[in-house]
Biotite code that builds the C-alpha atoms (Angstrom):
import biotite.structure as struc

atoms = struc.array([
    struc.Atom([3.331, 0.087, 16.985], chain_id="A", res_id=1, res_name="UNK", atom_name="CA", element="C"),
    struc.Atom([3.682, 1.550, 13.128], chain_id="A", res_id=2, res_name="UNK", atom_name="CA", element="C"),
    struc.Atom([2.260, -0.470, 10.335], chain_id="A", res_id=3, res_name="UNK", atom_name="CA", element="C"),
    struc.Atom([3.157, -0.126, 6.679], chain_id="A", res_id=4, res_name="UNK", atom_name="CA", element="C"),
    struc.Atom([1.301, -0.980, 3.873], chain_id="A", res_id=5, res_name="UNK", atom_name="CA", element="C"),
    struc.Atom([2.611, -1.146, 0.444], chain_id="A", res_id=6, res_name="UNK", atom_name="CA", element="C"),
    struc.Atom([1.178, -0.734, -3.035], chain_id="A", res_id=7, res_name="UNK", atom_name="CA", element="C"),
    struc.Atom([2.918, -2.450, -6.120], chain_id="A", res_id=8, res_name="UNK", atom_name="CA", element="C"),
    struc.Atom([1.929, -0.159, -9.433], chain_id="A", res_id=9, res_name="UNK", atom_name="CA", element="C"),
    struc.Atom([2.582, -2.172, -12.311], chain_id="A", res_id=10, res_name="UNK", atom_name="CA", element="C"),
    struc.Atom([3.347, -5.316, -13.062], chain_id="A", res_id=11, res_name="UNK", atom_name="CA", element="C"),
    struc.Atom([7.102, -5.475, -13.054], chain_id="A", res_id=12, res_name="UNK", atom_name="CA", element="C"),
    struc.Atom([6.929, -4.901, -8.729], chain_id="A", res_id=13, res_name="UNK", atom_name="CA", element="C"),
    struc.Atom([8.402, -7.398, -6.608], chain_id="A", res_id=14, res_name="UNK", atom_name="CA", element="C"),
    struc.Atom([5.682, -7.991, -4.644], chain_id="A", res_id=15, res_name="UNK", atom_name="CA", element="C"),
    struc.Atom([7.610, -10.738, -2.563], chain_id="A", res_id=16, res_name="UNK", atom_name="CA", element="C"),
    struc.Atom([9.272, -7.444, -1.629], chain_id="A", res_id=17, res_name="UNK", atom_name="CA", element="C"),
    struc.Atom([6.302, -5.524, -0.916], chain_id="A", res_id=18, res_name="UNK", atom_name="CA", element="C"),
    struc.Atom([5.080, -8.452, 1.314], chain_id="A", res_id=19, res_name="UNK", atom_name="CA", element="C"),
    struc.Atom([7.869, -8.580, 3.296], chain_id="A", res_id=20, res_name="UNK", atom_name="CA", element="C"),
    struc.Atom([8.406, -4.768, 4.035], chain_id="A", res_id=21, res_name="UNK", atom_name="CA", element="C"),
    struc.Atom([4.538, -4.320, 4.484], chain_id="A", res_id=22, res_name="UNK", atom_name="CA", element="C"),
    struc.Atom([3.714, -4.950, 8.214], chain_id="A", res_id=23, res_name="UNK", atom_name="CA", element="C"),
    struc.Atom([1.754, -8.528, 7.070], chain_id="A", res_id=24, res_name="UNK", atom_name="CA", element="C"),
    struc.Atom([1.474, -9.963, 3.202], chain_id="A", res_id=25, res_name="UNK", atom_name="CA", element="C"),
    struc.Atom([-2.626, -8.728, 3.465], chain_id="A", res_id=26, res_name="UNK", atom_name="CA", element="C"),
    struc.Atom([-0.735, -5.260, 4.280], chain_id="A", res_id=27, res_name="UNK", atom_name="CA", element="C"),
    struc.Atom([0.222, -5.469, 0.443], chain_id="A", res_id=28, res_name="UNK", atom_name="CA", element="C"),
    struc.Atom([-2.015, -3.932, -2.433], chain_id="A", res_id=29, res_name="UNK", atom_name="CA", element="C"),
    struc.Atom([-0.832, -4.728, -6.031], chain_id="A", res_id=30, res_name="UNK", atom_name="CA", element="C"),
    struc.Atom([-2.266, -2.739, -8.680], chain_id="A", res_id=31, res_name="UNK", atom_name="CA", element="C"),
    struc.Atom([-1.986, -2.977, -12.324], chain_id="A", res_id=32, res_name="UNK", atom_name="CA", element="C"),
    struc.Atom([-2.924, 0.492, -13.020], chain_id="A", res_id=33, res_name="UNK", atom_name="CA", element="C"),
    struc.Atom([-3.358, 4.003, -11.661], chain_id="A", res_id=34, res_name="UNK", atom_name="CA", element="C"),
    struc.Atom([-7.233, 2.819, -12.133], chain_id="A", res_id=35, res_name="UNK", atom_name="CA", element="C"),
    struc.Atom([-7.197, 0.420, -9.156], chain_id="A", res_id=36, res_name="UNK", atom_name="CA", element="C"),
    struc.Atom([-5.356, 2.933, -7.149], chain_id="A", res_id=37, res_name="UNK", atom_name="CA", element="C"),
    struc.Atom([-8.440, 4.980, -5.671], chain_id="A", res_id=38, res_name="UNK", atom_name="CA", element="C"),
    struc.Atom([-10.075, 1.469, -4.558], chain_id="A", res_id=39, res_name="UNK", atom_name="CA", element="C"),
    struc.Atom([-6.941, 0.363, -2.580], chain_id="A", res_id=40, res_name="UNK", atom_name="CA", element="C"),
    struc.Atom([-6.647, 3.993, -0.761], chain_id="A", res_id=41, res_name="UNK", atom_name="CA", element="C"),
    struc.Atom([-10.572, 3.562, 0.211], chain_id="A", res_id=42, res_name="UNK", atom_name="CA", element="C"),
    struc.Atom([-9.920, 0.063, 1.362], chain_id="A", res_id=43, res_name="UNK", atom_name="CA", element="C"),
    struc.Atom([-6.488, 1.401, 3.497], chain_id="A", res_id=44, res_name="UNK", atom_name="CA", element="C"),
    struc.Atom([-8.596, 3.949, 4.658], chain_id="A", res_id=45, res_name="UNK", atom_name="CA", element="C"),
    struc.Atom([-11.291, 2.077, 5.850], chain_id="A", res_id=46, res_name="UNK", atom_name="CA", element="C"),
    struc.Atom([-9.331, -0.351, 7.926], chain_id="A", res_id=47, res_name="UNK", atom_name="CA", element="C"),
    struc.Atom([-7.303, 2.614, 9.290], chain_id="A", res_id=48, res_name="UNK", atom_name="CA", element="C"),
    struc.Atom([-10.496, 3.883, 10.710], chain_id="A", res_id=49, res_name="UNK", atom_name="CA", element="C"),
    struc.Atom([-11.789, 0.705, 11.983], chain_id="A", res_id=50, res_name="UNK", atom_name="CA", element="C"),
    struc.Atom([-8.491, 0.800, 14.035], chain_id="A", res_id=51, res_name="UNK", atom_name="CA", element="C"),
    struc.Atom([-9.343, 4.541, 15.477], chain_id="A", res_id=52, res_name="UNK", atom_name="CA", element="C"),
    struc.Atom([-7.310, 7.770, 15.019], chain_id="A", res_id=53, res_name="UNK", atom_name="CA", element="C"),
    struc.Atom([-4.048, 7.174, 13.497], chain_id="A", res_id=54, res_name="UNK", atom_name="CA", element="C"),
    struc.Atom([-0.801, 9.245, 11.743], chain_id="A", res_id=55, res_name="UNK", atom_name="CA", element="C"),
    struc.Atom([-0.635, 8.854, 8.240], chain_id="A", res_id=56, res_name="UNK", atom_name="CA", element="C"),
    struc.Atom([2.487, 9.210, 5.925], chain_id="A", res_id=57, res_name="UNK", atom_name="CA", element="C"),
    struc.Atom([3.117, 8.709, 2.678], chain_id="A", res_id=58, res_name="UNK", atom_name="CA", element="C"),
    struc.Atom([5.981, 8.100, 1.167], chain_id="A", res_id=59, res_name="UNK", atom_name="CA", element="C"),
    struc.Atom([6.088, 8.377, -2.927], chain_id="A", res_id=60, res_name="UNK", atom_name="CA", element="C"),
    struc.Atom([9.035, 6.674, -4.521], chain_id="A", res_id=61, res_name="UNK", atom_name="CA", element="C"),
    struc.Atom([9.095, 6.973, -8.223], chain_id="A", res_id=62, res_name="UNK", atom_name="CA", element="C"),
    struc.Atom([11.749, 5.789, -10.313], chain_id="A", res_id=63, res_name="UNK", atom_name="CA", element="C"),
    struc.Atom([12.996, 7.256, -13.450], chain_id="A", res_id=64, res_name="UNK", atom_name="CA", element="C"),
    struc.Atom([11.844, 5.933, -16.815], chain_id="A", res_id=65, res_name="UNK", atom_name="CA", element="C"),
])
């Protein structure tokens, strides 16, 4: 009953990746920049509330330079 989205930052993601682990492909947000960033959390957000009250985590994973 979970569903995962995932957002690629940057443009050296695997987004086939991201696809897969995300709970359909559309479930997948690439974005070049940090710019892009606030439209794909207002876009996650919206569907989550079409969908009624929910549990959100996030899960950060940021890899050394």
């Amino acid at each position: 009953g979970n569903e995962i989205y995932t957002i690629g930052l940057g443009n050296t993601v695997n987004a086939s990746f991201l696809e897969q682990l995300a709970t359909a492909p559309e479930y997948f947000y690439p974005a070049a920049s940090t710019k892009s960033l606030s439209t794909i959390y207002k876009q996650i957000a919206t569907d989550l509330c079409r969908k009624g009250p929910t549990k959100i985590e996030l899960i950060p994973i940021v890899r050394p330079r």
